[in-house]
C-alpha positions in Angstrom: 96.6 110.8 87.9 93.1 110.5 89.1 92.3 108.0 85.6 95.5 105.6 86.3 93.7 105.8 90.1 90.3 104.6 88.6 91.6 101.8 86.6 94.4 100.6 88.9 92.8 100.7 92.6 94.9 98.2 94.2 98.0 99.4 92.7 98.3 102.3 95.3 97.2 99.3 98.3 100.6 97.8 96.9 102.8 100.9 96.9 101.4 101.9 100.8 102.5 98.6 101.9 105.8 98.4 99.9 106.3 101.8 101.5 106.0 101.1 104.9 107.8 97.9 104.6 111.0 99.7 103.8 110.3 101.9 106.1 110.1 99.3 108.9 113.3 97.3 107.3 115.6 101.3 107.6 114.7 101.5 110.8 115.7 98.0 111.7 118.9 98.3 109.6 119.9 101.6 111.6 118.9 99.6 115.1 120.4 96.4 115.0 123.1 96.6 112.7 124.9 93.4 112.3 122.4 91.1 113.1 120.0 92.8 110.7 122.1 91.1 107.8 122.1 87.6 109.5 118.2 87.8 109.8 117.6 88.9 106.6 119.8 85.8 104.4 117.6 83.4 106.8 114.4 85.1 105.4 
């Protein structure tokens, strides 16, 4: 684990954000519901 570390540095950058990002986007799915979906075609 610690070699694919080494050689790939930025991949766990990208995983930490990907993982907060869908953390944010659960929590606004649970909180606004419906207009969650209407937001999220416009994006």
């Amino acid at each position: 684990m610690n070699a694919w570390k080494s050689l790939f540095p930025s991949v766990t950058l990208i995983l930490c954000f990907l993982h907060m990002f869908i953390g944010i986007r659960d929590r606004a799915k649970k909180k606004f519901g419906e207009i969650y979906q209407e937001v999220a075609t416009r994006l």
